[in-house]
C-alpha positions as CSV (number, residue, x, y, z in Angstrom):
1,X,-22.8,16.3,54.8
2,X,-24.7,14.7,52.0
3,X,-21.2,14.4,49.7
4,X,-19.7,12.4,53.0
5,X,-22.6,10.1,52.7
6,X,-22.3,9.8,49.7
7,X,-18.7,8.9,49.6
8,X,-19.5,6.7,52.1
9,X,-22.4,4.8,50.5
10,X,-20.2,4.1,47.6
11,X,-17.4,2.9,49.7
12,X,-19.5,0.3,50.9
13,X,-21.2,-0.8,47.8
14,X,-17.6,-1.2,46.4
15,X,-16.6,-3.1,49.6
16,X,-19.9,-5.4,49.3
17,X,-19.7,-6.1,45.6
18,X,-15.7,-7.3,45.8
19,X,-13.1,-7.5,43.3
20,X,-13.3,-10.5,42.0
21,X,-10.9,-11.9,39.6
22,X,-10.7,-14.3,36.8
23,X,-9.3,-17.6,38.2
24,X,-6.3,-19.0,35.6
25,X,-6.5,-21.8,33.8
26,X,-3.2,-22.1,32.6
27,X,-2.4,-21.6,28.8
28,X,-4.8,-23.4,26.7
29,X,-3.7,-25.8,23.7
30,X,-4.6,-24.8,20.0
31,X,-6.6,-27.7,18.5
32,X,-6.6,-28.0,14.7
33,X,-7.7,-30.7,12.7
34,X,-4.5,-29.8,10.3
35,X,-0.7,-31.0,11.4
36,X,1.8,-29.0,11.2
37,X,3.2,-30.0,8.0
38,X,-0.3,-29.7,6.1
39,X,-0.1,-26.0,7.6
40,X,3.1,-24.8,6.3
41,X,2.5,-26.8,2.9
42,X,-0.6,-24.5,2.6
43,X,1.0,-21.4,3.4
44,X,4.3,-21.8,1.2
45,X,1.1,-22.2,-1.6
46,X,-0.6,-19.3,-0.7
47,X,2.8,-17.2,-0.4
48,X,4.0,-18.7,-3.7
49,X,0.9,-18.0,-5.7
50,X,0.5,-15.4,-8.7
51,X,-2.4,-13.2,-8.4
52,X,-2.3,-13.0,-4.3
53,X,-2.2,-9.4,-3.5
54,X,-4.2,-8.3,-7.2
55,X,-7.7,-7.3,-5.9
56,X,-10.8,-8.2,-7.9
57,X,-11.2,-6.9,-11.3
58,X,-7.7,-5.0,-11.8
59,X,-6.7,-6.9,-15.1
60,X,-9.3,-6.0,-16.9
61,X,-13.2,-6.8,-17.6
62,X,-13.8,-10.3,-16.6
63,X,-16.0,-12.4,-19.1
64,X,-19.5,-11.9,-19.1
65,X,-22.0,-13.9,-19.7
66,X,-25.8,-12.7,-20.5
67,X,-28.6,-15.0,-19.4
68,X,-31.6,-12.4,-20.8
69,X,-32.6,-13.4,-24.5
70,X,-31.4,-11.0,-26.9
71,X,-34.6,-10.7,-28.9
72,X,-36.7,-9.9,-25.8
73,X,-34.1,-7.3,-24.3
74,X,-34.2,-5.5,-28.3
75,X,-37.9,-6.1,-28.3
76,X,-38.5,-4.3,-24.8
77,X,-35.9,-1.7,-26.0
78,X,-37.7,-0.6,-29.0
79,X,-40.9,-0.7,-27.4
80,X,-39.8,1.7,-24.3
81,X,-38.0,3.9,-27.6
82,X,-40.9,3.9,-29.4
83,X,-43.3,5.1,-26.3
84,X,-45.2,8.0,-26.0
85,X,-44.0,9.4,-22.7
86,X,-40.4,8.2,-22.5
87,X,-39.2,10.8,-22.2
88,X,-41.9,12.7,-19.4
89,X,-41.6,12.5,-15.6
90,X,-44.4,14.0,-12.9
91,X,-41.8,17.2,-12.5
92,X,-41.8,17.8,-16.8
93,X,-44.8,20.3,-16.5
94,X,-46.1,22.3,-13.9
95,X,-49.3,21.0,-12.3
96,X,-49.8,18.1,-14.4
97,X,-50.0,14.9,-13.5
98,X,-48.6,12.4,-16.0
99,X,-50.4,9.0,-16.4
100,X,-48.2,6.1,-18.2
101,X,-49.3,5.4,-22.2
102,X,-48.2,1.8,-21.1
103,X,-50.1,-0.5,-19.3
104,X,-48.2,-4.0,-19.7
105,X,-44.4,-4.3,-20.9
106,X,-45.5,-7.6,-22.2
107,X,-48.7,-6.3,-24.3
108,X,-46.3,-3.6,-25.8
109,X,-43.4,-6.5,-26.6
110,X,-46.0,-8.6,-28.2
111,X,-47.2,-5.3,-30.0
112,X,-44.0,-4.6,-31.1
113,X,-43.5,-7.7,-32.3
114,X,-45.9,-8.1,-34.6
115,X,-45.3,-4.6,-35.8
116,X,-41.9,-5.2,-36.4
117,X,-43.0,-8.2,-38.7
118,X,-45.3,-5.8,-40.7
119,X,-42.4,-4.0,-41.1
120,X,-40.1,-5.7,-43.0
């Protein structure tokens, strides 16, 4: 009994909701702000061209162009060589906590600056 009633309760919500359609508006017009000739002309240029189907980076290294200063990349690379604990992480040693040797990259680079200097 409760499967007929069922049925029978979907029946009628399917009967009361309706099929309803889409209503057709006929084929609708393509509107481009290109003619037809500009089209083509730009397709026979994109068929025509040379490097079309050569994805990016496939011919080599393309050119690179730094924008860091040399001096202060070599400056912050000797300083982080020449540290302490470059070489430690928290997991080197068992209990131990490991507490950075450098406080400010900028203090070191101006440290290693001027020790460089004494240097030479």
């Amino acid at each position: 009994m409760k499967t007929s009633l069922m049925f029978a309760a979907a029946a009628l919500s399917l009967l009361a909701a309706g099929a309803q359609a889409e209503t057709y508006d006929g084929v609708h017009h393509a509107v481009s702000a290109k003619s037809r000739t500009d089209v083509s002309a730009e397709a026979e240029r994109t068929a025509s061209a040379p490097d079309q189907n050569v994805v990016r980076g496939s011919r080599g290294a393309e050119a690179f162009k730094s924008v860091a200063d040399p001096a202060a990349v070599r400056a912050q690379a000797v300083a982080t060589a020449n540290a302490p604990d470059q070489n430690v992480s928290p997991g080197s040693r068992v209990n131990s906590r490991v507490v950075s040797t450098l406080q400010n990259r900028a203090a070191v680079a101006a440290q290693s600056g001027q020790g460089s200097s004494t240097a030479k």
